[in-house]
N, C-alpha and C positions, 0 to 999 in steps of 0.2 A: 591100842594105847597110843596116845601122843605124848612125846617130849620135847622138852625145852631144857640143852643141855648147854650150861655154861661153865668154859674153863676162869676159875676164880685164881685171885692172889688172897681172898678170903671172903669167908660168908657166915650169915648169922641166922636162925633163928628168933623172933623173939614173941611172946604172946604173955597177954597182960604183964609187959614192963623185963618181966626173966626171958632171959637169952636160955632158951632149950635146948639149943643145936651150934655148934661153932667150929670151924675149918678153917685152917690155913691153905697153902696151896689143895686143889682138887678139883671137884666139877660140885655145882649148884644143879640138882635132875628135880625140873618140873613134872611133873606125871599127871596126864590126862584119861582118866579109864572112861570107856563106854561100854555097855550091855554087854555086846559080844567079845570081851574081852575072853582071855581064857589062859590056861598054862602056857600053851605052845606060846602066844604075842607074851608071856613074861620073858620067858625062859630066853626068846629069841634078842629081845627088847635089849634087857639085863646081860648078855653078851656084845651084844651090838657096843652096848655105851660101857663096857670096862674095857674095850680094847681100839677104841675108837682112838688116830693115831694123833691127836692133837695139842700134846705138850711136845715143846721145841727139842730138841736135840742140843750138839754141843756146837754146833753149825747154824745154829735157830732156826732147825726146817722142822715143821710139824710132822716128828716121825716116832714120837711116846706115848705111850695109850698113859692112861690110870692104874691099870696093875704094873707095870713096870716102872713108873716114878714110884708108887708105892703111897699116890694120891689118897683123901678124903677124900667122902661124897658128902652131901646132905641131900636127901629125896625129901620133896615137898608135893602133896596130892591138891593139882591144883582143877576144878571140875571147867572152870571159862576156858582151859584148852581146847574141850571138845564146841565151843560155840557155832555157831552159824550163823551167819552175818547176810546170807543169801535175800534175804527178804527185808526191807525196812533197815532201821537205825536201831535200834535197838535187838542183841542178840538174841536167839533162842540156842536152850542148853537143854532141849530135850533128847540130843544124843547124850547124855552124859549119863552115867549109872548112878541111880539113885545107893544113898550110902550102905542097904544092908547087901549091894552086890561089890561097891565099889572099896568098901575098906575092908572085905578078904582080900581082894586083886589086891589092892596096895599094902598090903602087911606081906603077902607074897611075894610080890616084886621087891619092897626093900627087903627080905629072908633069903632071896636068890640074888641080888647086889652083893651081902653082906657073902653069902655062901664062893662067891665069884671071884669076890676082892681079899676072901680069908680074912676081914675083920668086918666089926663094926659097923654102920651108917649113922650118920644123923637123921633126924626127922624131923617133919614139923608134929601139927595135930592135926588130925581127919576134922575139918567143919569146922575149925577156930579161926579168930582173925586174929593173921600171924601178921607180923611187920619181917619182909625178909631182906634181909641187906647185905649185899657184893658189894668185889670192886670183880669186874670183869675183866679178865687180862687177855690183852690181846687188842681189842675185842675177839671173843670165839665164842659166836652160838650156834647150835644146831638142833634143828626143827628133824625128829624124827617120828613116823607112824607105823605101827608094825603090821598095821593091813598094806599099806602100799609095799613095804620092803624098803623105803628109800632114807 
């Protein structure tokens, strides 16, 4: 699994026109699944990013995860994560899990988010065209893969 984690001052959902999803301060989780996805890359993933230490302190040093501010998420399943760019201009997204593997993985991962954080998630929709809208604060993104660990 790949992510694309952003620390927000707010973010939105919206698909055909209705806002789905909406957060004040929290983190914005892209989610990239491929084939070999599995529990262990949820389980590991979904701790990784609630405890990941990048809301400011009282000091402004990035030293507060998202369970300790007591952040929102919104998890959006986005599949141009897994692209590959390796050959030509134009992506190929054949690593990416087609949807009867990849929307259990992503109903899992945000069930083990929500299970992590002791509330709720937002979300988008599995295969809709969403319009997702931050402001990004900071800026703070982070590119994580749970095959690599990094």
């Amino acid at each position: 699994m790949r992510a694309v984690i952003q620390r927000v001052s707010n973010a939105s959902v919206t698909i055909d026109n209705n806002i789905v999803s909406e957060i004040a301060k929290g983190l914005l989780i892209l989610v990239g699944i491929e084939n070999e996805d599995n529990l262990e890359d949820i389980v590991w993933l979904s701790k990784k990013i609630v405890n990941l230490r990048i809301f400011n302190d009282e000091n402004e040093v990035m030293n507060k995860s998202l369970i300790s501010e007591n952040g929102d998420a919104i998890i959006v399943s986005q599949f141009t994560l897994q692209a590959n760019t390796k050959k030509g201009n134009r992506p190929s997204y054949i690593n990416a899990a087609k949807p009867e593997i990849a929307i259990p993985i992503y109903e899992q991962f945000v069930s083990q988010v929500e299970k992590d954080l002791n509330k709720k998630v937002g979300t988008g929709e599995f295969g809709a065209d969403m319009k997702v809208s931050l402001m990004n604060d900071g800026p703070v993104t982070i590119l994580i893969d749970s095959k690599r660990r990094d």
